[in-house]
N, C-alpha and C positions, 0 to 999 in steps of 0.2 A: 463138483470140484470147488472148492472153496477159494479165494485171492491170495495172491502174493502177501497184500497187505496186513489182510486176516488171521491167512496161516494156511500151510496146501492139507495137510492129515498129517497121517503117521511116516514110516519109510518107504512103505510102497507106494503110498499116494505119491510120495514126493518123485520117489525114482520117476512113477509113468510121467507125473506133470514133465517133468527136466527130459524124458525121452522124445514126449511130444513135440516139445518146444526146439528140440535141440538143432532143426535143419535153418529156423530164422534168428537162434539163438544171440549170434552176434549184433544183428542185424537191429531186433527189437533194443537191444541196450543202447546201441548206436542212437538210436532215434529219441532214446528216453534221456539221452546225456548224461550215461551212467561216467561219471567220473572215482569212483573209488579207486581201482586199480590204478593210475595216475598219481593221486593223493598219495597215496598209501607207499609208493617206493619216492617219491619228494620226501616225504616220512625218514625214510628208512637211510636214503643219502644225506640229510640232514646228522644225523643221531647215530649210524654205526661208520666207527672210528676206520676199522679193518677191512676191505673185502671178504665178504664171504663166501667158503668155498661149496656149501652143499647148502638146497632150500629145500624144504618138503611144503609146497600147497595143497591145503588140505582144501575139498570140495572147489576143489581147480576150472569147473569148470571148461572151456573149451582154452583157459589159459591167455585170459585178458590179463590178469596180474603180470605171471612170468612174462609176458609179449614186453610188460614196460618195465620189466625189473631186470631182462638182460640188456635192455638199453643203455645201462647205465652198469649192471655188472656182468658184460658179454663172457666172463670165463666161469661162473659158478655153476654148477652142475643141482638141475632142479629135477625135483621130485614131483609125481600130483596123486591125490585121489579125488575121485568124486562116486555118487552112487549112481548116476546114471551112465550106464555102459554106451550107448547112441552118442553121448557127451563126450567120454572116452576115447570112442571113435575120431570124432573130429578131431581130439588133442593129438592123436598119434598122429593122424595125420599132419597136423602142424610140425610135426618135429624135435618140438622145444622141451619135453621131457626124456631123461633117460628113464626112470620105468614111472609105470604110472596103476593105481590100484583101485578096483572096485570095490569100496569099501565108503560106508557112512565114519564121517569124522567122527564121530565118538564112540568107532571101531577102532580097537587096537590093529594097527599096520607093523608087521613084522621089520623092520629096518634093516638095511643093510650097514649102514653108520647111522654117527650123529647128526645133526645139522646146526650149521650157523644161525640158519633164520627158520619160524617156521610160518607159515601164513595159512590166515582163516579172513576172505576179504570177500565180504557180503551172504556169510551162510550163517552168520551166531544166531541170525531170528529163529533155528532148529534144532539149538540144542536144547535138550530136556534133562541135563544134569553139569551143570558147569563145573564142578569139583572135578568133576570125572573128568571132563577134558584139558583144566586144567594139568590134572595130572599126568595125562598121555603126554600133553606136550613138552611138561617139565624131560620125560623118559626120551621124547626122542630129539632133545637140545642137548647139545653140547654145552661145557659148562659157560657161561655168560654168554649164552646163543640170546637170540632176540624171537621175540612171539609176537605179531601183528594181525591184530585183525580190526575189523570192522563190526560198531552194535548202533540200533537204530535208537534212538534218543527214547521215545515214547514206549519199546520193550525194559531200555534202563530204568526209566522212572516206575514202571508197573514193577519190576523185580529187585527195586531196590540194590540196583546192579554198583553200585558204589561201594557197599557192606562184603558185594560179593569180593571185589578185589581189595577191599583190606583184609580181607581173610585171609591173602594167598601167602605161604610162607618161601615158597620157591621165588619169588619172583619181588621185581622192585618196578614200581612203575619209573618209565623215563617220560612219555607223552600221553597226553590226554587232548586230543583237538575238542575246538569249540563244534556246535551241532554244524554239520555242513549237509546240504542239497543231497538227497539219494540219489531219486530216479524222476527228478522235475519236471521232465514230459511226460512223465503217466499218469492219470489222470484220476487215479486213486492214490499216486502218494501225493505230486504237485509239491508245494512247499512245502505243505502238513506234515510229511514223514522228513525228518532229519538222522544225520548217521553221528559218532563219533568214530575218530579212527583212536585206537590206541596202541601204543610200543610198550611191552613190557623186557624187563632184562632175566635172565637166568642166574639166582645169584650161585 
């Protein structure tokens, strides 16, 4: 099994790793002073003007993001997928999605509407075709919905990840944060690994 930092495999590697992991799941982030899911709706109440009524989280997780983003918009109706189902599990239990889907983010999810917002907050180190996802999420925003997610500084600069979003035609950037702290108590990112968060808009 290869690192978080490195890269876990393909999708099944990732599913087991995320299955494995999923009973201290919260727990190790806590410890690692994962702050993205925090940043990331400071972001979002900064920059969207409206409440939003529907969120889809894409690779949701056990729903650290949602936890801090109904904080602040207790009546929006959120969405999640992730690929590990043991992961799943704990989100149902939490409560805080109304449906939630086994599905890899840069699977097409059937929708049942649009969404206001859509979020990708700590999984972009996995995608393998950015086009592609961009364009799923353009399909399931509503029109001037908002797309936030999270990319780690040092995958940006290998991939030239700047070129990638001037290319995007659907979309206007609104934010671009400076590199911030990932996972600074682990001991393989420590400083060294930085995230940016970014907002993009649906035009």
């Amino acid at each position: 099994m290869k690192s978080l930092r490195k890269g876990i495999g393909n999708k099944k590697d990732i599913e087991k790793y995320y299955d494995n992991w999923s009973s201290s799941y919260d727990e190790t982030l806590y410890k690692w002073n994962y702050k993205a899911p925090l940043q990331s709706v400071k972001i979002l109440k900064k920059y969207i003007k409206s409440k939003p009524k529907f969120i889809l989280d894409l690779a949701c997780g056990t729903g650290l993001f949602v936890d801090k983003f109904l904080q602040v918009y207790p009546d929006c109706i959120c969405d999640g997928s992730d690929i590990s189902r043991k992961i799943l599990d704990i989100s149902k239990r939490n409560g805080k999605y109304r449906y939630l889907y086994k599905k890899s983010f840069e699977n097409k999810i059937q929708i049942v509407n649009k969404y206001s917002v859509v979020s990708l907050i700590g999984a972009m180190t996995y995608c393998k075709n950015h086009q592609s996802l961009f364009k799923l999420v353009s399909y399931y925003l509503a029109k001037n919905g908002y797309f936030i997610f999270t990319h780690r500084v040092d995958l940006w600069k290998e991939l030239k990840f700047d070129n990638v979003l001037e290319k995007l035609t659907d979309f206007n950037s609104i934010y671009i944060s400076r590199p911030l702290n990932y996972l600074p108590n682990n001991k393989d990112f420590g400083s060294d690994i930085k995230i940016r968060i970014v907002l993009l808009k649906k035009k």
